[in-house]
PyMOL Python script that loads the backbone (N, CA, C, O; Angstrom):
from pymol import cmd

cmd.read_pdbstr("""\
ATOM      1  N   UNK A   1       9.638  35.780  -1.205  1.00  0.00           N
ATOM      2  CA  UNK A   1      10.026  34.520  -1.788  1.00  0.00           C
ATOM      3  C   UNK A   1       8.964  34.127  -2.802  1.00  0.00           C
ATOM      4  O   UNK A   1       7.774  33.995  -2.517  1.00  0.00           O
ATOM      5  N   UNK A   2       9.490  33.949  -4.012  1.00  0.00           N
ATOM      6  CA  UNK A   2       8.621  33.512  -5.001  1.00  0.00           C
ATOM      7  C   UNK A   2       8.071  32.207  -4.793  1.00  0.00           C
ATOM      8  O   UNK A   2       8.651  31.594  -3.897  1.00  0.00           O
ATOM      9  N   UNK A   3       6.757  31.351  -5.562  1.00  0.00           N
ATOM     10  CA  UNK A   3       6.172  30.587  -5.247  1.00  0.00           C
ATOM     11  C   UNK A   3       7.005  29.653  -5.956  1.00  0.00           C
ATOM     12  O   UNK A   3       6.383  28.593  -5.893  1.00  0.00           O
ATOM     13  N   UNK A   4       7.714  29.526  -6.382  1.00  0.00           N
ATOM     14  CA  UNK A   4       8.580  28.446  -7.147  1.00  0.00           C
ATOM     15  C   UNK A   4       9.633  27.699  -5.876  1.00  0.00           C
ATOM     16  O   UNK A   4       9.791  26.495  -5.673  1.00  0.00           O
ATOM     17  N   UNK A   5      10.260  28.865  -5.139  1.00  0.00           N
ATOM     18  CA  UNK A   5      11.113  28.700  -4.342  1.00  0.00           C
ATOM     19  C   UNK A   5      10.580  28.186  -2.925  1.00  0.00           C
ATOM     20  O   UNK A   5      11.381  27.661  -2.151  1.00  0.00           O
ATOM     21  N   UNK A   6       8.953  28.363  -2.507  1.00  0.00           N
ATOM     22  CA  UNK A   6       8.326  27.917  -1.757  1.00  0.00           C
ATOM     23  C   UNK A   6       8.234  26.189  -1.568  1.00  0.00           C
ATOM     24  O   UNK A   6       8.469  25.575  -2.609  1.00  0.00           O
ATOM     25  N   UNK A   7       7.966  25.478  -0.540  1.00  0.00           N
ATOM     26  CA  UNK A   7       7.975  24.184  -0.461  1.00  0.00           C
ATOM     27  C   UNK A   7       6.809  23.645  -1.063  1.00  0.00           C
ATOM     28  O   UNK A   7       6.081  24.615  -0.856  1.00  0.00           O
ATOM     29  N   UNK A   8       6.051  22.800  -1.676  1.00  0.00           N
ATOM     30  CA  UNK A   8       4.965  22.667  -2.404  1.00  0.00           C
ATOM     31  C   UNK A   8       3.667  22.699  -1.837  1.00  0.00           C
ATOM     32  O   UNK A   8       2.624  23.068  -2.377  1.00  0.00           O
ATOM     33  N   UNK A   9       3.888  22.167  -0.406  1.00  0.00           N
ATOM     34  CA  UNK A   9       2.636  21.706   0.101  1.00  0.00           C
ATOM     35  C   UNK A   9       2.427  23.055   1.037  1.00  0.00           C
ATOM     36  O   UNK A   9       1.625  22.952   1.965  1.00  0.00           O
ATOM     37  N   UNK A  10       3.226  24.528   0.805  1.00  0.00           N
ATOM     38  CA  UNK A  10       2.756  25.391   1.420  1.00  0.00           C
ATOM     39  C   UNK A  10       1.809  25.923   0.410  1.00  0.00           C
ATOM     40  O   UNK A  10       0.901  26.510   0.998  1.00  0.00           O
ATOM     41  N   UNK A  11       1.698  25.944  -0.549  1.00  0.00           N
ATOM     42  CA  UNK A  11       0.753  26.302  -1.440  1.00  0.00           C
ATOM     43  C   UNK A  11      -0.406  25.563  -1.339  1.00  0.00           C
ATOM     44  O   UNK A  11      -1.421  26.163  -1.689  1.00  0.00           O
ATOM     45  N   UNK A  12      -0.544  24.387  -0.944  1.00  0.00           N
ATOM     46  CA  UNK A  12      -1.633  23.864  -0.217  1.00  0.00           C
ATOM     47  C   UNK A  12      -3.204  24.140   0.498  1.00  0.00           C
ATOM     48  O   UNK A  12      -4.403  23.879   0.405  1.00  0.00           O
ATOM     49  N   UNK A  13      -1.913  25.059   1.466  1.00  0.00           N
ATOM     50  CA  UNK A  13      -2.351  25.257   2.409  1.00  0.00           C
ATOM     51  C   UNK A  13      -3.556  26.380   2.623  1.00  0.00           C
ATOM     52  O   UNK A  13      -3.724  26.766   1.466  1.00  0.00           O
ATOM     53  N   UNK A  14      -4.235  26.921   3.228  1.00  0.00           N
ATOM     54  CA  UNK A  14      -5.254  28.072   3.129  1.00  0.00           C
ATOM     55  C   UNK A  14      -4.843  29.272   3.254  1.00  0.00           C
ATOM     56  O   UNK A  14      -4.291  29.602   4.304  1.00  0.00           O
ATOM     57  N   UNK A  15      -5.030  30.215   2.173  1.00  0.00           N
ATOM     58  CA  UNK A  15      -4.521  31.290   2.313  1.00  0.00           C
ATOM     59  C   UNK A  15      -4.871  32.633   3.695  1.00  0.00           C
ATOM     60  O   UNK A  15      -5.740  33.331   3.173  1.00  0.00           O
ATOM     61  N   UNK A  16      -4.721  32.932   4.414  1.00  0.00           N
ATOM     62  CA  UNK A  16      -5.125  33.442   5.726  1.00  0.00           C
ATOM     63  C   UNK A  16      -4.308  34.615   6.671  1.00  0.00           C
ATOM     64  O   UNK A  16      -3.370  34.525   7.464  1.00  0.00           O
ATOM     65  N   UNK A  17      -4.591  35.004   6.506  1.00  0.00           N
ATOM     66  CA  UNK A  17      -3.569  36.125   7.428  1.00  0.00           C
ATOM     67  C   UNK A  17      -3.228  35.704   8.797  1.00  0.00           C
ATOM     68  O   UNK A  17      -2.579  36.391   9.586  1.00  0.00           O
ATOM     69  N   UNK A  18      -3.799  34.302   9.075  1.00  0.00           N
ATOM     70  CA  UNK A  18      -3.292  34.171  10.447  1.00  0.00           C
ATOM     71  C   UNK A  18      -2.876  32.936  10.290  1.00  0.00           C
ATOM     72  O   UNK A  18      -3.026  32.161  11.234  1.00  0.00           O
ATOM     73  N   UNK A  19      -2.248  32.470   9.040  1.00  0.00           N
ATOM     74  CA  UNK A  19      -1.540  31.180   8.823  1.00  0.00           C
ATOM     75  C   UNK A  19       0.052  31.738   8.387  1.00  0.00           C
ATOM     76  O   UNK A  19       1.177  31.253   8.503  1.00  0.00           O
ATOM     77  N   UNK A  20      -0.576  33.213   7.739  1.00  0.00           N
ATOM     78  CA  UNK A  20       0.847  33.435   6.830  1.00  0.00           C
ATOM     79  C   UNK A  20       2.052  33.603   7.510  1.00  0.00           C
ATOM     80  O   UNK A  20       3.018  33.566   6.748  1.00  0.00           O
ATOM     81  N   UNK A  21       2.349  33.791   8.795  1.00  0.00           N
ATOM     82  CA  UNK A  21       3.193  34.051   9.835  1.00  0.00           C
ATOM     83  C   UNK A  21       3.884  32.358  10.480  1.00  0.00           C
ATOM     84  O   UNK A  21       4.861  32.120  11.190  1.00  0.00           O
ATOM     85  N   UNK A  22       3.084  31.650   9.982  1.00  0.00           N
ATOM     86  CA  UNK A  22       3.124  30.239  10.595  1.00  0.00           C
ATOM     87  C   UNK A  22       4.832  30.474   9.275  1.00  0.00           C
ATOM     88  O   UNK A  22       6.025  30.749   9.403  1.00  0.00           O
ATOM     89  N   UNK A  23       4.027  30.197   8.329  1.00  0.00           N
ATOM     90  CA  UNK A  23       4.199  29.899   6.616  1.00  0.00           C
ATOM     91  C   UNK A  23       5.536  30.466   6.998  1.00  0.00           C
ATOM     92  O   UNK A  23       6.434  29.660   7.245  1.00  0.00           O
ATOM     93  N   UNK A  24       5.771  31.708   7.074  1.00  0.00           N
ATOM     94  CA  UNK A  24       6.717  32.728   6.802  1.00  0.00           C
ATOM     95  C   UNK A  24       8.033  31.778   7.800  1.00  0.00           C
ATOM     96  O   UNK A  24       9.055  31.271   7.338  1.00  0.00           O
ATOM     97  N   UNK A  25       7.486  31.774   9.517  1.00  0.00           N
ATOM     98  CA  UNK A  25       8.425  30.940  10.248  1.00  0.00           C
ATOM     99  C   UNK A  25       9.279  29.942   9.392  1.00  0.00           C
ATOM    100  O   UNK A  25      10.485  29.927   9.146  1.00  0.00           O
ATOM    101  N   UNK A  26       8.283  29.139   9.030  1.00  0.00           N
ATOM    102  CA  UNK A  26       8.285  27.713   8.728  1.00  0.00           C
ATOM    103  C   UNK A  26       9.689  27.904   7.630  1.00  0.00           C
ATOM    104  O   UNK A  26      10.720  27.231   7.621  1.00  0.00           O
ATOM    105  N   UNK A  27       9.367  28.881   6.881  1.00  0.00           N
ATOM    106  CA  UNK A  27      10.273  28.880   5.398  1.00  0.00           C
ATOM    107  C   UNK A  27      11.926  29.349   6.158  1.00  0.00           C
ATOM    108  O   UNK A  27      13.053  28.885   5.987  1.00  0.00           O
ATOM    109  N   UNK A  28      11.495  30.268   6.877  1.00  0.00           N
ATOM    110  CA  UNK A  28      13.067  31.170   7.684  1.00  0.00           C
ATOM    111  C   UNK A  28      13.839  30.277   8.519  1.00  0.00           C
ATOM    112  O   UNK A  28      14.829  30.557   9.195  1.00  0.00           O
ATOM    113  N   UNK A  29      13.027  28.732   8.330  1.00  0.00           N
ATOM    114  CA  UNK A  29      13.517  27.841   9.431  1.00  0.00           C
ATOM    115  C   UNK A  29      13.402  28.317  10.811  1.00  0.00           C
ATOM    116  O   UNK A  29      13.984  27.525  11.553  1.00  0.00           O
ATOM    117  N   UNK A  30      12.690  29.663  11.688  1.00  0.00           N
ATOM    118  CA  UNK A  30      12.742  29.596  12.507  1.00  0.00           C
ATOM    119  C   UNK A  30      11.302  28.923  13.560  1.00  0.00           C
ATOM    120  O   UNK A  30      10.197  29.278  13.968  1.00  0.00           O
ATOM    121  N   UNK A  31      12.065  27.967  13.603  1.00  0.00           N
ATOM    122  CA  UNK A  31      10.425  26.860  14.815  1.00  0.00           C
ATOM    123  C   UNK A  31       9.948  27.355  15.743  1.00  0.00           C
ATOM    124  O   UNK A  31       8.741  27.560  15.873  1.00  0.00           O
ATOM    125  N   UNK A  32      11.135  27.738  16.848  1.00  0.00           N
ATOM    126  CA  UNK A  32      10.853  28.089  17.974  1.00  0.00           C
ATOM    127  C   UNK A  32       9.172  29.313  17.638  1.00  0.00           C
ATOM    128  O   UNK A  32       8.191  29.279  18.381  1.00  0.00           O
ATOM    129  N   UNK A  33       9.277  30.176  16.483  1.00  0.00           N
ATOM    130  CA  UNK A  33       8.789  31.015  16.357  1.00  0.00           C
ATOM    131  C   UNK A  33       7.182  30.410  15.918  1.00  0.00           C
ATOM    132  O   UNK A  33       6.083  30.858  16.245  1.00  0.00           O
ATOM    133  N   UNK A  34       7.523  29.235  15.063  1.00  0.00           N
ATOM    134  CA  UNK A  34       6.206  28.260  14.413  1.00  0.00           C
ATOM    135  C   UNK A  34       5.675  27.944  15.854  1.00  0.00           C
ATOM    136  O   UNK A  34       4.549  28.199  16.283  1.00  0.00           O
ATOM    137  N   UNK A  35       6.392  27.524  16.312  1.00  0.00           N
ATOM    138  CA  UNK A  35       5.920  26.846  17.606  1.00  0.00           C
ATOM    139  C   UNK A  35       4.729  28.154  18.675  1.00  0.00           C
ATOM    140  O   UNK A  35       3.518  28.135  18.899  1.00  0.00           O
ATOM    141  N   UNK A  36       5.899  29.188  19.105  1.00  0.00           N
ATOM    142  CA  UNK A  36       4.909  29.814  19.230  1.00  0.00           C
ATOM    143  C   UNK A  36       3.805  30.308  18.866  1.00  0.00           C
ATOM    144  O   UNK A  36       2.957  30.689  19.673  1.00  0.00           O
ATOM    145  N   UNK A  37       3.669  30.365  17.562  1.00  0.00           N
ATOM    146  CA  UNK A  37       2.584  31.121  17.031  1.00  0.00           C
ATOM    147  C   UNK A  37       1.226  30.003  16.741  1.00  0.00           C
ATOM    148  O   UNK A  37       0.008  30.175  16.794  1.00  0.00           O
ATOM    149  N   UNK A  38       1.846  29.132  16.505  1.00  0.00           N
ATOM    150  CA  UNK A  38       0.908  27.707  16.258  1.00  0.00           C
ATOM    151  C   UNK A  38      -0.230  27.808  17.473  1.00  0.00           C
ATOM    152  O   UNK A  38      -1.442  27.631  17.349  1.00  0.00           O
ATOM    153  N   UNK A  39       0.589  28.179  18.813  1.00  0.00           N
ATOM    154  CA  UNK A  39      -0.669  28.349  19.758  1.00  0.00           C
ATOM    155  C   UNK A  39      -2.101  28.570  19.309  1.00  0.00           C
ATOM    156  O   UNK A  39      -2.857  27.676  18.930  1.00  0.00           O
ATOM    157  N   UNK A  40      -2.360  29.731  19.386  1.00  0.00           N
ATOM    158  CA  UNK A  40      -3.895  30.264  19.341  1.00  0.00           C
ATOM    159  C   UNK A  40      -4.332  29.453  17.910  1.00  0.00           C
ATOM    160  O   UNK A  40      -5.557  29.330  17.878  1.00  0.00           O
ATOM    161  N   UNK A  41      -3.648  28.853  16.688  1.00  0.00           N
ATOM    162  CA  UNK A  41      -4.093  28.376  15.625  1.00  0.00           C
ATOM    163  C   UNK A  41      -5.384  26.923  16.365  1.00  0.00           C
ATOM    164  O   UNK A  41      -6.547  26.591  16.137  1.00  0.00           O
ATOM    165  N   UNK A  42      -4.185  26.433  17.359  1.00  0.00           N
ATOM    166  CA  UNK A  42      -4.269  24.618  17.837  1.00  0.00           C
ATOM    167  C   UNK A  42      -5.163  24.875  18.723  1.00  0.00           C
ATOM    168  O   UNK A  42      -5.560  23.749  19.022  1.00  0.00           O
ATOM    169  N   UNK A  43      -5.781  25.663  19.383  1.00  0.00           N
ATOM    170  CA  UNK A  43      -6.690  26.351  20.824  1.00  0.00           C
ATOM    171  C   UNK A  43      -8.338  25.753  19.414  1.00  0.00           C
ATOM    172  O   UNK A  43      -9.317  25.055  19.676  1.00  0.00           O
ATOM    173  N   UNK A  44      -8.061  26.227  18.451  1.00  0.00           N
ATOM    174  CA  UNK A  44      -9.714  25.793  17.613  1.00  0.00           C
ATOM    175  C   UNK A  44     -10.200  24.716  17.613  1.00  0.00           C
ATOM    176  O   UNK A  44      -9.546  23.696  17.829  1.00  0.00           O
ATOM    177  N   UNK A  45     -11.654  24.741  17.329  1.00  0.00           N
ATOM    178  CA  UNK A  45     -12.287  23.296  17.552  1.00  0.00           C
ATOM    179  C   UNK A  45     -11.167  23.018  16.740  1.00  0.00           C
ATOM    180  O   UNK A  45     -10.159  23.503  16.226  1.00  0.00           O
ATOM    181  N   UNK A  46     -12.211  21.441  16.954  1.00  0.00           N
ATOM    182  CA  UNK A  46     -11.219  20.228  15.465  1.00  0.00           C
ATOM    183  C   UNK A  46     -12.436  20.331  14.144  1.00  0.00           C
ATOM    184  O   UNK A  46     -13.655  20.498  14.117  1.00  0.00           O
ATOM    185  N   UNK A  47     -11.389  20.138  13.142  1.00  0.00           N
ATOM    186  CA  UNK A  47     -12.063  20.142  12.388  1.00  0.00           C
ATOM    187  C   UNK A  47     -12.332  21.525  11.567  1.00  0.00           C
ATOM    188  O   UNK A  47     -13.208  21.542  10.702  1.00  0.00           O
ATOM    189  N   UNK A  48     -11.474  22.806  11.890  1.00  0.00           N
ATOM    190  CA  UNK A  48     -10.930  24.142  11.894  1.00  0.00           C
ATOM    191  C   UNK A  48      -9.910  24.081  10.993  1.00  0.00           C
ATOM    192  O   UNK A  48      -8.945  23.483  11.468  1.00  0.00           O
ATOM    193  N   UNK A  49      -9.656  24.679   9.262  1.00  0.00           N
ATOM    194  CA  UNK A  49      -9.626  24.480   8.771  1.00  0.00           C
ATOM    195  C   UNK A  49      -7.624  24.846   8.891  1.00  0.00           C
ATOM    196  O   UNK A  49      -6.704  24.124   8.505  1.00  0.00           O
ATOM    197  N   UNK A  50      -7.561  26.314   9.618  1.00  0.00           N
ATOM    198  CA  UNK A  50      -6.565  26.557  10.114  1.00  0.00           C
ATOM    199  C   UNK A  50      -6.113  25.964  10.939  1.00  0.00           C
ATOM    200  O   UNK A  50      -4.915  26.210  10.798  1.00  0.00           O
ATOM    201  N   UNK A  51      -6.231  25.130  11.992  1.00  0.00           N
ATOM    202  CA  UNK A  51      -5.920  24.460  13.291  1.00  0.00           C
ATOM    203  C   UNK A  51      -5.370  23.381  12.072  1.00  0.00           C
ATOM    204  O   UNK A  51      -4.150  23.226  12.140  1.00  0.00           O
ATOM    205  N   UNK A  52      -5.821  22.854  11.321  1.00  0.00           N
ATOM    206  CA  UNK A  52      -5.348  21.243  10.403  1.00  0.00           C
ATOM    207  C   UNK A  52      -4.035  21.850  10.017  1.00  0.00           C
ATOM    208  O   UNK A  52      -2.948  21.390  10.367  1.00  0.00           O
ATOM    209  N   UNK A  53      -4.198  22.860   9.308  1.00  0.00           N
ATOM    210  CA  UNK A  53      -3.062  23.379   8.702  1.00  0.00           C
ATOM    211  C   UNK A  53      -1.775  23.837   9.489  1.00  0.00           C
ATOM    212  O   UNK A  53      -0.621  23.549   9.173  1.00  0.00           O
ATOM    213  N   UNK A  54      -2.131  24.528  10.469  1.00  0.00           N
ATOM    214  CA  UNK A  54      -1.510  24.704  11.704  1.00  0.00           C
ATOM    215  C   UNK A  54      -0.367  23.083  12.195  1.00  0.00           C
ATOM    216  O   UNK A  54       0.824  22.805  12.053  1.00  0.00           O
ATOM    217  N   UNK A  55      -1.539  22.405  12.773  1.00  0.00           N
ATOM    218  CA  UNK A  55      -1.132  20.942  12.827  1.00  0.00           C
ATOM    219  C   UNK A  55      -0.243  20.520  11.740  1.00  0.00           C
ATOM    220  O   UNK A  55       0.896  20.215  12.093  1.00  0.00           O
ATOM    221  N   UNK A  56      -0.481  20.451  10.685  1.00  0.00           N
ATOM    222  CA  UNK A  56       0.727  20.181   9.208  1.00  0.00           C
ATOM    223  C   UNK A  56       1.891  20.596   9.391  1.00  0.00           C
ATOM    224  O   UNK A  56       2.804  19.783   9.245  1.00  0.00           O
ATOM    225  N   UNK A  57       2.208  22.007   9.771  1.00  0.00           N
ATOM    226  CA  UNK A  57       3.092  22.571   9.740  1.00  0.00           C
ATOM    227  C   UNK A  57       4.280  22.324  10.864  1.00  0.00           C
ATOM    228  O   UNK A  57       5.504  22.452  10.884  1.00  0.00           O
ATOM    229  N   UNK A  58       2.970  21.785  12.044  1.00  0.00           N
ATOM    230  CA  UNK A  58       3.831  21.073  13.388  1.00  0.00           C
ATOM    231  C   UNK A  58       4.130  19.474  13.036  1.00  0.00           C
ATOM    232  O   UNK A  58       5.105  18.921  13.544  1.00  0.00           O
ATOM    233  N   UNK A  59       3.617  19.066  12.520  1.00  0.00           N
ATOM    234  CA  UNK A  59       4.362  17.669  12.335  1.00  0.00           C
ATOM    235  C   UNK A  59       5.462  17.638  11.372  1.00  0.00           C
ATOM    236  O   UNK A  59       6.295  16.732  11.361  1.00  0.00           O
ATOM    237  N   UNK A  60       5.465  18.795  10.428  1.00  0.00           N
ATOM    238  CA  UNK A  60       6.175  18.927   9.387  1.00  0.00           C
ATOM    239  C   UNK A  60       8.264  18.786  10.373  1.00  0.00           C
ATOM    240  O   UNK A  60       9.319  18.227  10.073  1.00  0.00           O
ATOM    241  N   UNK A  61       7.749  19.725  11.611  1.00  0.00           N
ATOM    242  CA  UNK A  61       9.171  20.234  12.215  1.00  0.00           C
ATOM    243  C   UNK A  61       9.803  19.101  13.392  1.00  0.00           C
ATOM    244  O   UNK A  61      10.776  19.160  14.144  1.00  0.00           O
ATOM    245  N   UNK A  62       8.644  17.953  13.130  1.00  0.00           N
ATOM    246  CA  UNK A  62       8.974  17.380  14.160  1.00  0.00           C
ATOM    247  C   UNK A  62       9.964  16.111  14.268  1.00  0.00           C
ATOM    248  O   UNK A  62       9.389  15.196  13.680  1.00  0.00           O
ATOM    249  N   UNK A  63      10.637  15.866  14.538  1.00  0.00           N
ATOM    250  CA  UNK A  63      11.672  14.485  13.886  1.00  0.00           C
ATOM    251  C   UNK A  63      11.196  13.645  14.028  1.00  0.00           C
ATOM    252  O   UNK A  63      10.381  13.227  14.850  1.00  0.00           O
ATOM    253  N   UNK A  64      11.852  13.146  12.894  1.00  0.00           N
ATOM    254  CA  UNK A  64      11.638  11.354  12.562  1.00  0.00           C
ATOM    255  C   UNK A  64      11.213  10.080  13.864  1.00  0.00           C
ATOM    256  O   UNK A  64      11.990   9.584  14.679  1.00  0.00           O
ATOM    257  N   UNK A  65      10.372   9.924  13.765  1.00  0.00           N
ATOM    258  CA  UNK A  65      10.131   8.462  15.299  1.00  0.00           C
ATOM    259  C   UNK A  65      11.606   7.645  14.950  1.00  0.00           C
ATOM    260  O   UNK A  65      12.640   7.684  15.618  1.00  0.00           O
ATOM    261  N   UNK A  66      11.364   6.941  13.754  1.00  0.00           N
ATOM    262  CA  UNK A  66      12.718   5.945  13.490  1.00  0.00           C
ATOM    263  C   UNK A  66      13.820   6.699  13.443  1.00  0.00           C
ATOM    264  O   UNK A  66      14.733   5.991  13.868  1.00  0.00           O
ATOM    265  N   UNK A  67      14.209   7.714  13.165  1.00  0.00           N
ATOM    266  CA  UNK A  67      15.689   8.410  13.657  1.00  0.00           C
ATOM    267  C   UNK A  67      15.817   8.589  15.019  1.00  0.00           C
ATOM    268  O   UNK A  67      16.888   8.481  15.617  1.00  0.00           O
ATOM    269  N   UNK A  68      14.579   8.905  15.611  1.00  0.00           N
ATOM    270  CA  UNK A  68      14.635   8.885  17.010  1.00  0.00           C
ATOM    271  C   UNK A  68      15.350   7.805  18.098  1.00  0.00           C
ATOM    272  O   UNK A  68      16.184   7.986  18.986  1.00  0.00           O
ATOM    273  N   UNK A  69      14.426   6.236  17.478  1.00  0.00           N
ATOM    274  CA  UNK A  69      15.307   5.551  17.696  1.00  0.00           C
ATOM    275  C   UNK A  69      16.365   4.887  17.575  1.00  0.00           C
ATOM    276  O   UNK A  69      17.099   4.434  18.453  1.00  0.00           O
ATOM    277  N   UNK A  70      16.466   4.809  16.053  1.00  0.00           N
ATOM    278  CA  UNK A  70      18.174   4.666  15.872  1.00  0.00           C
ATOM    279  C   UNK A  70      19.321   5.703  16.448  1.00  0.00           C
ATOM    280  O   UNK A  70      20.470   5.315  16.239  1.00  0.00           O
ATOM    281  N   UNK A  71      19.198   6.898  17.106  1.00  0.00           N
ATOM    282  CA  UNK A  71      19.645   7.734  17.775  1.00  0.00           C
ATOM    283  C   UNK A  71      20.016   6.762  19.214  1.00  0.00           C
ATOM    284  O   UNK A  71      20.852   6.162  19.888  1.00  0.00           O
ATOM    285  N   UNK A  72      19.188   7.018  19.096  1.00  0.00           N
ATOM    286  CA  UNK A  72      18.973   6.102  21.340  1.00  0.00           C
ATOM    287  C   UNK A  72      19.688   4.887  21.468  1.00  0.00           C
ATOM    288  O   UNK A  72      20.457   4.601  22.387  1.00  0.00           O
ATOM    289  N   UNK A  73      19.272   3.923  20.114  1.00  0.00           N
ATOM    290  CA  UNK A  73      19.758   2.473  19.539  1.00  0.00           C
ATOM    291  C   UNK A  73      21.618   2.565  19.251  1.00  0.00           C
ATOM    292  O   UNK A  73      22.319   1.555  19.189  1.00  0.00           O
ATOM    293  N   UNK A  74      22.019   3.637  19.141  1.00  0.00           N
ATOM    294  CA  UNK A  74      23.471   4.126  18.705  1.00  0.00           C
ATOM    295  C   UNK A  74      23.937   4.399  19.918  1.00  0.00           C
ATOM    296  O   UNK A  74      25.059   3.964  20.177  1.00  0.00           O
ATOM    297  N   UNK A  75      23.381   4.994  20.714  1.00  0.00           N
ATOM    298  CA  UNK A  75      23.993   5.754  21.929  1.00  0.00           C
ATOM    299  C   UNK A  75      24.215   4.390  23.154  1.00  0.00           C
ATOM    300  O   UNK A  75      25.216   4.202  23.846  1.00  0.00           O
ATOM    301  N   UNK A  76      22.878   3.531  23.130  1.00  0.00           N
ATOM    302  CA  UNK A  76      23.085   2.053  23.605  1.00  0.00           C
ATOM    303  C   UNK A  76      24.278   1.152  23.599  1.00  0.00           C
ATOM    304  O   UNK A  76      24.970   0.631  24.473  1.00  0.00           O
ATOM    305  N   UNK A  77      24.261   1.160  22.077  1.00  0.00           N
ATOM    306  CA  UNK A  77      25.291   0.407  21.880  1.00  0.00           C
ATOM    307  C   UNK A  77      26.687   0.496  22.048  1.00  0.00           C
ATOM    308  O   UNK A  77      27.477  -0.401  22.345  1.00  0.00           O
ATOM    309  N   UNK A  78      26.993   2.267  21.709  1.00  0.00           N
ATOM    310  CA  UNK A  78      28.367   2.740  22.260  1.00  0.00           C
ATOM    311  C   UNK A  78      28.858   2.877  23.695  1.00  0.00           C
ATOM    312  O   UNK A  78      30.040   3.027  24.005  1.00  0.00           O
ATOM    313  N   UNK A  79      27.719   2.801  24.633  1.00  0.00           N
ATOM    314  CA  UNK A  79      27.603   3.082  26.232  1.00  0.00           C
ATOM    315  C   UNK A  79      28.063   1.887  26.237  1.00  0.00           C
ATOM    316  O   UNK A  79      29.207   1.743  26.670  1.00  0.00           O
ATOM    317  N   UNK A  80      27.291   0.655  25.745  1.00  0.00           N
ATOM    318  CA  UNK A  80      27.757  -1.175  25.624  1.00  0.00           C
ATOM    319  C   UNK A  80      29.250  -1.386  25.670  1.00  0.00           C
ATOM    320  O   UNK A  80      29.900  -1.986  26.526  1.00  0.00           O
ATOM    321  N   UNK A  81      29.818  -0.542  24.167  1.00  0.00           N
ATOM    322  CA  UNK A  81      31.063  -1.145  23.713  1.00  0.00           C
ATOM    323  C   UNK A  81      32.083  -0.575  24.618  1.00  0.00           C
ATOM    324  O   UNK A  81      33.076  -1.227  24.939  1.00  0.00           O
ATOM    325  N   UNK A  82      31.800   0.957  25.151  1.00  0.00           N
ATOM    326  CA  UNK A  82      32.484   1.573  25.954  1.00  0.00           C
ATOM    327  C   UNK A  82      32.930   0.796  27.530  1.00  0.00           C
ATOM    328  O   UNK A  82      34.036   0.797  28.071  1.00  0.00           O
ATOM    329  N   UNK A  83      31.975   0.327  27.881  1.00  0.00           N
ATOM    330  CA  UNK A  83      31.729  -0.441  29.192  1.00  0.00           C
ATOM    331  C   UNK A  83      32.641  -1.303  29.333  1.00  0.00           C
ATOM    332  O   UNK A  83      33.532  -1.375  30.180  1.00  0.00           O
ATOM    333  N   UNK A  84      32.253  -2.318  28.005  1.00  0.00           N
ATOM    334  CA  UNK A  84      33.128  -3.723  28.063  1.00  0.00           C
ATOM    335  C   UNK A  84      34.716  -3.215  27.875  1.00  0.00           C
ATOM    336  O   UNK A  84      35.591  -3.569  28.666  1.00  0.00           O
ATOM    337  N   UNK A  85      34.996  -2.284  26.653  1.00  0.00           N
ATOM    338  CA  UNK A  85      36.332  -2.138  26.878  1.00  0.00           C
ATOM    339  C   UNK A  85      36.961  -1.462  27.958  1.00  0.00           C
ATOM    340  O   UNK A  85      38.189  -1.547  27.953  1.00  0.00           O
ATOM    341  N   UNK A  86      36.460  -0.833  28.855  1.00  0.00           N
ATOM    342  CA  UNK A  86      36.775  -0.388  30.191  1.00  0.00           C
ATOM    343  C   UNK A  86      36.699  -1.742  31.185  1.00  0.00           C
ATOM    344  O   UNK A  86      37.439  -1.774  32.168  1.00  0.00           O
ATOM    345  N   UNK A  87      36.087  -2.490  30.997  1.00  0.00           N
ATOM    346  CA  UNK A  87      36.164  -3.891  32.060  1.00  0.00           C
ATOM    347  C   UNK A  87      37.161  -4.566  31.726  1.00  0.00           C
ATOM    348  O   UNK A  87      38.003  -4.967  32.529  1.00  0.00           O
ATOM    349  N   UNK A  88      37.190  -4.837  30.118  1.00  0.00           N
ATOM    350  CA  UNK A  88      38.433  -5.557  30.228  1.00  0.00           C
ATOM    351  C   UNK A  88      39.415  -5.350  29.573  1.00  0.00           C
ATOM    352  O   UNK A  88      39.899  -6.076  28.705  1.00  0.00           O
ATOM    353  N   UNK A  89      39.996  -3.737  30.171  1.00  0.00           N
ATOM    354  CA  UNK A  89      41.035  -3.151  29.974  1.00  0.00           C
ATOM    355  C   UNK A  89      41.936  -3.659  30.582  1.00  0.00           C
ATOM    356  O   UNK A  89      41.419  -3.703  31.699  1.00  0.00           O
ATOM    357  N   UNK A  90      43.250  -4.233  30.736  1.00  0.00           N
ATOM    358  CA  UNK A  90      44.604  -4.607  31.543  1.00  0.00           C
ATOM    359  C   UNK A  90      44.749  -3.464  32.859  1.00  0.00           C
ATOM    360  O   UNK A  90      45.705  -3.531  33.633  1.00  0.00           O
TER     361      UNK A  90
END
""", "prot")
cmd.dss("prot")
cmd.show_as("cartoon", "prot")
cmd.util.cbc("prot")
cmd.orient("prot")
C-alpha cells in the first residue's frame, strides 16, 4: 500500500519492525490481530517510544464513549416504549 493510500497519522508513527505488523493489522482492519500483537509493545516501561505508538493505535480501534452511550440511551428508551405499550395494550 502506497503512502498516499495510508491513513496520515500512520506515517507519524516510528518506523520499527516491531510496530510494522501493528500498522499492517491496523490498515487490513483486522483488530483482533492489533490487539494481539499490541501485547509485548504495552508490557514496556512508559514513556517507550513504541508502547505510545502501540497505545495510539489502540485507542485509534476503540469506540466512541458518546456513541457508547447514546447506544445504551436508545436501547433504554425502546425497552421504556416497549413496556408501556405492552401495559397498556387492550
Amino acid at each position: 500500500m502506497s503512502d498516499v493510500d495510508r491513513a496520515a497519522f500512520l506515517a507519524e508513527l516510528p518506523d520499527s519492525a516491531e510496530l510494522r505488523p501493528l500498522c499492517v493489522a491496523f490498515e487490513q482492519g483486522d483488530y483482533a490481530a492489533l490487539r494481539r500483537l499490541a501485547v509485548p509493545l504495552l508490557a514496556r516501561p512508559e514513556g517507550d517510544e513504541l508502547r505510545e505508538a502501540a497505545e495510539e493505535l489502540m485507542d485509534r480501534i476503540e469506540p466512541d464513549p458518546i456513541a457508547k452511550r447514546l447506544l445504551f440511551a436508545s436501547l433504554a428508551l425502546f425497552l421504556i416504549v416497549v413496556f408501556i405499550a405492552y401495559a397498556h395494550a387492550p
